[in-house]
DSSP file (Angstrom, degrees, kcal/mol; ACC not computed):
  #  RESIDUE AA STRUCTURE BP1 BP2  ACC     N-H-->O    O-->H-N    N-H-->O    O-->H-N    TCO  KAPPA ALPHA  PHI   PSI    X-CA   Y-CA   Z-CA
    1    1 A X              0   0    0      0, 0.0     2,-0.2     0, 0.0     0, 0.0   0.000 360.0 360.0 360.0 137.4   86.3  -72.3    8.1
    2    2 A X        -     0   0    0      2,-0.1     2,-0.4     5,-0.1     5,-0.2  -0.558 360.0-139.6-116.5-168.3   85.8  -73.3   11.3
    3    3 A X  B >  S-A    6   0A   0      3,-1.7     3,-2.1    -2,-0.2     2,-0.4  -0.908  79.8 -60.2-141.5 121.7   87.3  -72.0   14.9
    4    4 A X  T 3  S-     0   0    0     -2,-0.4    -2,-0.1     1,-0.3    12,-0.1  -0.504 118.6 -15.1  -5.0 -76.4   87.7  -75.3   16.4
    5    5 A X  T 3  S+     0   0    0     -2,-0.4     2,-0.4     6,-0.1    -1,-0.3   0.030 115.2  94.3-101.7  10.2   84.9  -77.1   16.6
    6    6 A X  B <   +A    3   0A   0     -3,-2.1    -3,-1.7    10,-0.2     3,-0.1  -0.829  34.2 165.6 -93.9 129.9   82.4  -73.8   16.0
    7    7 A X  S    S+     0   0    0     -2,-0.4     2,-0.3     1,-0.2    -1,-0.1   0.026  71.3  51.4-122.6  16.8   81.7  -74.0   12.1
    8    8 A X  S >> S-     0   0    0     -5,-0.1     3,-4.2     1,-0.1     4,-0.8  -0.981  85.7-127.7-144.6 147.8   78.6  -71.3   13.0
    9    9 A X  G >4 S+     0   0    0      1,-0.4     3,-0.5    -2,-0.3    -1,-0.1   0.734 109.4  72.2 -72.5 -23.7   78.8  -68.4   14.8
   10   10 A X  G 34 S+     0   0    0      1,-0.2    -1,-0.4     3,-0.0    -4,-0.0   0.808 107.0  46.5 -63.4 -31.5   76.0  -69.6   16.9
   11   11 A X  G <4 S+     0   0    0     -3,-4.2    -2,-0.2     2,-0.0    -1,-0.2   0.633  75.5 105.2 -73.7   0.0   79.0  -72.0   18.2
   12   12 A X    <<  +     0   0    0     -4,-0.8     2,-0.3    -3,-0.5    -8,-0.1  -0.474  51.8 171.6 -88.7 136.5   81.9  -69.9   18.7
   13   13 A X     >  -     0   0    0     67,-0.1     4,-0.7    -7,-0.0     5,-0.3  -0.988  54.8 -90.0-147.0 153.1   82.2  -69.6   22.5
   14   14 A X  H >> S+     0   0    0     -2,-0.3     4,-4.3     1,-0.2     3,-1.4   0.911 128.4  50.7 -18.9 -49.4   84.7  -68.3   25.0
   15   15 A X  H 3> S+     0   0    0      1,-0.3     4,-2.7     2,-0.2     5,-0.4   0.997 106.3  49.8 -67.0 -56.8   86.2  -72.0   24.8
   16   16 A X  H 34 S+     0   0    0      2,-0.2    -1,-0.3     1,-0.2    -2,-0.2   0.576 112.8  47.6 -62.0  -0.3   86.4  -72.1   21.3
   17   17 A X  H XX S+     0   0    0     -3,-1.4     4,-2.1    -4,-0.7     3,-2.0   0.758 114.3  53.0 -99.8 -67.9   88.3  -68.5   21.2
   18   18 A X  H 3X S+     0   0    0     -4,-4.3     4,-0.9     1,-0.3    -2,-0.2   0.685 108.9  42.1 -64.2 -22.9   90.4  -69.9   24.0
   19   19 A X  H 3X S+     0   0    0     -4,-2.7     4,-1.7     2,-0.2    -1,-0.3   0.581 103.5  70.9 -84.1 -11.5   91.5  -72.9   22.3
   20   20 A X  H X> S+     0   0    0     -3,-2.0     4,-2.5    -5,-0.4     3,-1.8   0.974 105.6  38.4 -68.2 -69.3   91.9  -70.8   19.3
   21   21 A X  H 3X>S+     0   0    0     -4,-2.1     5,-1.7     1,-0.3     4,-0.8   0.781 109.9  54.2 -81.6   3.2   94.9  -69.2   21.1
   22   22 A X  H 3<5S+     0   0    0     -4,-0.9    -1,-0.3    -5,-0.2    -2,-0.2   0.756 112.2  42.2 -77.9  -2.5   96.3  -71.7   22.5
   23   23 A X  H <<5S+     0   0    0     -3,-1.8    -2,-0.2    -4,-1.7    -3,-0.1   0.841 125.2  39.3 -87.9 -21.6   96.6  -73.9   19.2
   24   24 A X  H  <5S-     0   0    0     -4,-2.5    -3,-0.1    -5,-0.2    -2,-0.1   0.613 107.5-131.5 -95.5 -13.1   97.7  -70.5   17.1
   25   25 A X  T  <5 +     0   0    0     -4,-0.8     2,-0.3    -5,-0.4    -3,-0.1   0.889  55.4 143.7  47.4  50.6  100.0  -69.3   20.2
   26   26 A X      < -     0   0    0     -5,-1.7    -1,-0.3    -6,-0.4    -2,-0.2  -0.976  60.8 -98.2-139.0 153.2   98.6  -65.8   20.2
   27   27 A X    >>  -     0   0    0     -2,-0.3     3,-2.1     1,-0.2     4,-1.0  -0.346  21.5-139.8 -89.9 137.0   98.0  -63.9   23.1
   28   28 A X  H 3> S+     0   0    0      1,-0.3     4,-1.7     2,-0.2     5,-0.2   0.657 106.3  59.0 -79.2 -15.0   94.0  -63.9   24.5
   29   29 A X  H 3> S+     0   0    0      2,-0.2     4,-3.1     3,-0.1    -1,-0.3   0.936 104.7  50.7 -69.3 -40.8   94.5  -60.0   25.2
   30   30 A X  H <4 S+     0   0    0     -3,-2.1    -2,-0.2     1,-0.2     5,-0.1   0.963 113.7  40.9 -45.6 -72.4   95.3  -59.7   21.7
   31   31 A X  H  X S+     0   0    0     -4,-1.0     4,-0.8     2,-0.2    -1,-0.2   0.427 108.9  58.7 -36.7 -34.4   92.3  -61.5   20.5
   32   32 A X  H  X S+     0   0    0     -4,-1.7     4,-1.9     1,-0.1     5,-0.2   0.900 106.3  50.3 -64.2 -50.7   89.9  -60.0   23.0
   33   33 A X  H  < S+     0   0    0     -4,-3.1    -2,-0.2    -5,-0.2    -1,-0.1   0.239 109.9  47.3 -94.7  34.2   90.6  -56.5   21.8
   34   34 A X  H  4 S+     0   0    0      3,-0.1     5,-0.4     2,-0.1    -1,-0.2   0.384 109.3  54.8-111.0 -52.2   90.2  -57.1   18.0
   35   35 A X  H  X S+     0   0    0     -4,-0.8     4,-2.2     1,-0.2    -2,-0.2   0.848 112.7  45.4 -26.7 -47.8   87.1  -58.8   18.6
   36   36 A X  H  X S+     0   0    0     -4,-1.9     4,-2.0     3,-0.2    -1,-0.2   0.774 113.7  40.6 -67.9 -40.8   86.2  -56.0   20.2
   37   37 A X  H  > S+     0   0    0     -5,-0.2     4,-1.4     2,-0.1     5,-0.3   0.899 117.5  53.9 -61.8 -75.7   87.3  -53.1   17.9
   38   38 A X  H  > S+     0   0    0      1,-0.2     4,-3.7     2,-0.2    -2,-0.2   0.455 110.6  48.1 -15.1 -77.4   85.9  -55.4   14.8
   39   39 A X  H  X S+     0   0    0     -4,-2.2     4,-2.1    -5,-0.4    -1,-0.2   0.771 117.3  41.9  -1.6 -86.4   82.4  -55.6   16.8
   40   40 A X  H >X S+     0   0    0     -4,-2.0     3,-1.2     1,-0.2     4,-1.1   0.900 118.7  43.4 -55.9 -58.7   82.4  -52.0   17.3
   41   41 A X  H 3X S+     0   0    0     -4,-1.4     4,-2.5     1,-0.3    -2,-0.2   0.907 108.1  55.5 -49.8 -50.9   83.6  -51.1   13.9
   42   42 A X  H 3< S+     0   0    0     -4,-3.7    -1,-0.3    -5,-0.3    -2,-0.2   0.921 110.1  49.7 -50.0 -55.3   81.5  -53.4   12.4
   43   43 A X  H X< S+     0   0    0     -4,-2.1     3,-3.7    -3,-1.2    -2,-0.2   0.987 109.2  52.6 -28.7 -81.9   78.2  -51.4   14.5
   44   44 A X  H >< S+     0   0    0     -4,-1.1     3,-0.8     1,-0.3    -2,-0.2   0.793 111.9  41.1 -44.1 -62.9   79.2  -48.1   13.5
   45   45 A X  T 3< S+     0   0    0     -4,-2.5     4,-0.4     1,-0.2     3,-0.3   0.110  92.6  83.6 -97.9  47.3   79.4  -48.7   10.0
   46   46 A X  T <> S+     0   0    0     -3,-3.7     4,-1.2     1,-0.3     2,-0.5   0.804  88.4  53.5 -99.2   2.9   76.1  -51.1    9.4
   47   47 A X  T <4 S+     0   0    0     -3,-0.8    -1,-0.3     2,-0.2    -4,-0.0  -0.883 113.4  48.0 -97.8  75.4   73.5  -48.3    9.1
   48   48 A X  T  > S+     0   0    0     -2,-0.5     4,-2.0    -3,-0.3    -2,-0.1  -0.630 115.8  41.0 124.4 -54.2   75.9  -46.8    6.3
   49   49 A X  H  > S+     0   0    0     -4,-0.4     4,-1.7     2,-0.2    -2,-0.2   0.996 114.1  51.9 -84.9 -57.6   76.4  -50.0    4.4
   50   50 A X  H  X S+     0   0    0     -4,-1.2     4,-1.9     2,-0.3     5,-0.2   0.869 111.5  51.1 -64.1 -60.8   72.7  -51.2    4.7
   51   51 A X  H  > S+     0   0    0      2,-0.2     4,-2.8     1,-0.2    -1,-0.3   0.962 103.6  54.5 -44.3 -58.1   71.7  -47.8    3.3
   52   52 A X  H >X S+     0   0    0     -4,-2.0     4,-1.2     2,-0.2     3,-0.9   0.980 103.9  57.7 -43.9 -67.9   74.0  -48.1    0.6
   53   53 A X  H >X>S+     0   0    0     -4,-1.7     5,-2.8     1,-0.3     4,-1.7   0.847 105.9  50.8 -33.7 -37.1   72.3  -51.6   -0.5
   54   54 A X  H 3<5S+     0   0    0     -4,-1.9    -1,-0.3     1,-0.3    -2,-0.2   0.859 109.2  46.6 -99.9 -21.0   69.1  -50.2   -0.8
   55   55 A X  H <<5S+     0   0    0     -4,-2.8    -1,-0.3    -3,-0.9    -2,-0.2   0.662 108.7  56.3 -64.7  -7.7   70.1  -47.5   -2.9
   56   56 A X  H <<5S-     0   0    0     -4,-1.2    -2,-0.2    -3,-0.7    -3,-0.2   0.866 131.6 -95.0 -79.9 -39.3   72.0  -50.0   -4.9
   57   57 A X  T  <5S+     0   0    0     -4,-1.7    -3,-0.2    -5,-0.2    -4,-0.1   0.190  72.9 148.9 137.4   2.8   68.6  -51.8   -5.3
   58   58 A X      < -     0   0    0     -5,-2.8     2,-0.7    -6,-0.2    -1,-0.1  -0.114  61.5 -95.5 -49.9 165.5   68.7  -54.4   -2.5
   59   59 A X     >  -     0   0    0      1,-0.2     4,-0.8     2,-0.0     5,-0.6  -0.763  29.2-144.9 -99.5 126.7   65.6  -55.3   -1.1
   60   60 A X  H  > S+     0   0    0     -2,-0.7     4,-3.0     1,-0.2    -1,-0.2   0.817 103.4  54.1 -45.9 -48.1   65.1  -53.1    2.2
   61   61 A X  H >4 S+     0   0    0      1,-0.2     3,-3.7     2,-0.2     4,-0.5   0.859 115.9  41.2 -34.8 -89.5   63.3  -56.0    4.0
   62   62 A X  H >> S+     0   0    0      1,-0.3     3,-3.3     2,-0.2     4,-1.6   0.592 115.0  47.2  -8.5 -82.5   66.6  -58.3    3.1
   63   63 A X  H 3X S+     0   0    0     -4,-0.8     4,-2.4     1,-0.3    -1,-0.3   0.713 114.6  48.8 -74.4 -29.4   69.2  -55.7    3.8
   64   64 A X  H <X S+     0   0    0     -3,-3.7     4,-0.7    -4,-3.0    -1,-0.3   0.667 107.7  51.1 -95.9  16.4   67.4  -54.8    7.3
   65   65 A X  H <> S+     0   0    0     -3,-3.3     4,-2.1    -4,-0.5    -2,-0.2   0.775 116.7  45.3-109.5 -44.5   67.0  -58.6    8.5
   66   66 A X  H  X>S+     0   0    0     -4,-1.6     4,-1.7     2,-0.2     5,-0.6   0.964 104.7  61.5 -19.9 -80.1   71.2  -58.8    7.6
   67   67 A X  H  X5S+     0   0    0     -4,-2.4     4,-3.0     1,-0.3    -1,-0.2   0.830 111.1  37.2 -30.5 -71.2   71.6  -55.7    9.3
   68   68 A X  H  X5S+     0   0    0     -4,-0.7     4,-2.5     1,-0.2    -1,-0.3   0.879 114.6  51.6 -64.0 -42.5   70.3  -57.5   12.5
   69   69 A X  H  X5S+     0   0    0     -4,-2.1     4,-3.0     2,-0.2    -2,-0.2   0.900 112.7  45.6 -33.2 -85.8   71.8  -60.8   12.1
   70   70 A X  H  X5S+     0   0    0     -4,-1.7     4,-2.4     1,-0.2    -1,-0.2   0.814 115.7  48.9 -49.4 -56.3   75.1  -59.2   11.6
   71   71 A X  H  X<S+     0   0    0     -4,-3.0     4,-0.7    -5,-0.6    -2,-0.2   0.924 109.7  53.7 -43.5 -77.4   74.3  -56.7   14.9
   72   72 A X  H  X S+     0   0    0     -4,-2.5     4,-4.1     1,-0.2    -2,-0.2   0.740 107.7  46.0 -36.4 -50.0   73.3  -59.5   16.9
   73   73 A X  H  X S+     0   0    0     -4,-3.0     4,-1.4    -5,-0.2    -1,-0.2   0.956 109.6  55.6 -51.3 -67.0   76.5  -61.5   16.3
   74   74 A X  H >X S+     0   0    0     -4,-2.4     3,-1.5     1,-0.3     4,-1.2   0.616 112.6  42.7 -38.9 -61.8   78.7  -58.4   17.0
   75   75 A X  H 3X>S+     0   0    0     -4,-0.7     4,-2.0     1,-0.3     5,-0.6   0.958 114.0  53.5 -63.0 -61.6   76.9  -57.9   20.6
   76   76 A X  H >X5S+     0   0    0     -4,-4.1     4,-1.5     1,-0.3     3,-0.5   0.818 109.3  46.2 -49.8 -30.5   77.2  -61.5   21.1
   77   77 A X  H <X5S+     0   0    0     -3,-1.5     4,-3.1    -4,-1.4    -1,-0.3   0.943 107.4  54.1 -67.5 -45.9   80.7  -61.5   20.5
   78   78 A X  H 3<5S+     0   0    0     -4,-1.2     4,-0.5    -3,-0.3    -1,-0.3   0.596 107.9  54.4 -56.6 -21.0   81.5  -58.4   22.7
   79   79 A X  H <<5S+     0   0    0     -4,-2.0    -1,-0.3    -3,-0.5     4,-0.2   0.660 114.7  38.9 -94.1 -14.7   79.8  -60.4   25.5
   80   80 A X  H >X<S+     0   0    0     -4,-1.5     4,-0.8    -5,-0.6     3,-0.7   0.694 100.4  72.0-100.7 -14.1   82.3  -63.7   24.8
   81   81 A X  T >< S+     0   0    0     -4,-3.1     3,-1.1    -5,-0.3    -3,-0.1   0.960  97.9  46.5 -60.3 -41.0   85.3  -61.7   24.3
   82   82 A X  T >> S+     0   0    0     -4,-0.5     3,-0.9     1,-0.3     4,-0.7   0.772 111.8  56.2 -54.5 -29.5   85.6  -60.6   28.5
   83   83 A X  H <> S+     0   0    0     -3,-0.7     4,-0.7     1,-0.3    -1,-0.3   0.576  85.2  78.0-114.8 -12.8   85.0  -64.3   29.2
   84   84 A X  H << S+     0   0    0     -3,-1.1    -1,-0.3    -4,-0.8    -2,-0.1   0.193  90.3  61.0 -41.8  -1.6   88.0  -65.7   27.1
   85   85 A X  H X>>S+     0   0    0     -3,-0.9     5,-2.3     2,-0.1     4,-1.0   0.793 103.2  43.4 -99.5 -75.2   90.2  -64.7   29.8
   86   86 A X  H 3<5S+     0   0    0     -4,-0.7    -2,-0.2     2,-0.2    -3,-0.1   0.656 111.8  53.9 -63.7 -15.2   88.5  -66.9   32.7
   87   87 A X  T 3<5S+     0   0    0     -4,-0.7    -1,-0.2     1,-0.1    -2,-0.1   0.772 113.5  50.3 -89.3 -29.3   88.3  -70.2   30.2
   88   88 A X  T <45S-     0   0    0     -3,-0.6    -2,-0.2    -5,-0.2    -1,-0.1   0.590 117.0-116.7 -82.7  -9.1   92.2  -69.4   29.8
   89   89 A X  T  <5S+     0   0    0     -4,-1.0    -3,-0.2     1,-0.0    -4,-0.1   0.862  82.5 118.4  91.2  17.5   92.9  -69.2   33.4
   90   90 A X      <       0   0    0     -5,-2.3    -4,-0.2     1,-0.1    -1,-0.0   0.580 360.0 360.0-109.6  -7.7   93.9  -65.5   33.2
   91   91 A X              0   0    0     -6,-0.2    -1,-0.1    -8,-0.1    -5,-0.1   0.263 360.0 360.0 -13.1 360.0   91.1  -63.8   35.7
């Protein structure tokens, strides 16, 4: 699935969020602050879930290179969500 022309999270950019609402007609305030709760939510509980895998029997290496992957996006996202505003013209 893509969000227009990002089909990897290494594309999704402010612009591609912002064309996201205008093609879906939902409102970029909306959309900033679920990015943002997700993000955070998504933080809190990956040292919880990551622990759980390796008691399940994942392999810690694995579970803790996820773990960052997974981090990283979340910060990156929380740093394009503010900036979806100014590619919409709402500053």
């Amino acid at each position: 699935m893509a969000i227009g022309d990002a089909f990897s999270t290494d594309e999704l950019t402010a612009f591609e969020w912002a064309n996201f609402c205008r093609a879906t007609d939902t409102h970029p305030t909306l959309l900033i602050k679920e990015l943002q709760r997700c993000a955070r939510l998504i933080n809190s509980k990956l040292p919880s879930v990551q622990q759980a895998a390796d008691q399940a029997g994942a392999v810690p290496e694995l579970t803790r290179k996820i773990s960052e992957i997974v981090g990283q996006q979340c910060k990156r996202q929380l740093t394009i969500a503010p900036e979806i505003r100014q590619m919409m013209g709402l500053t």
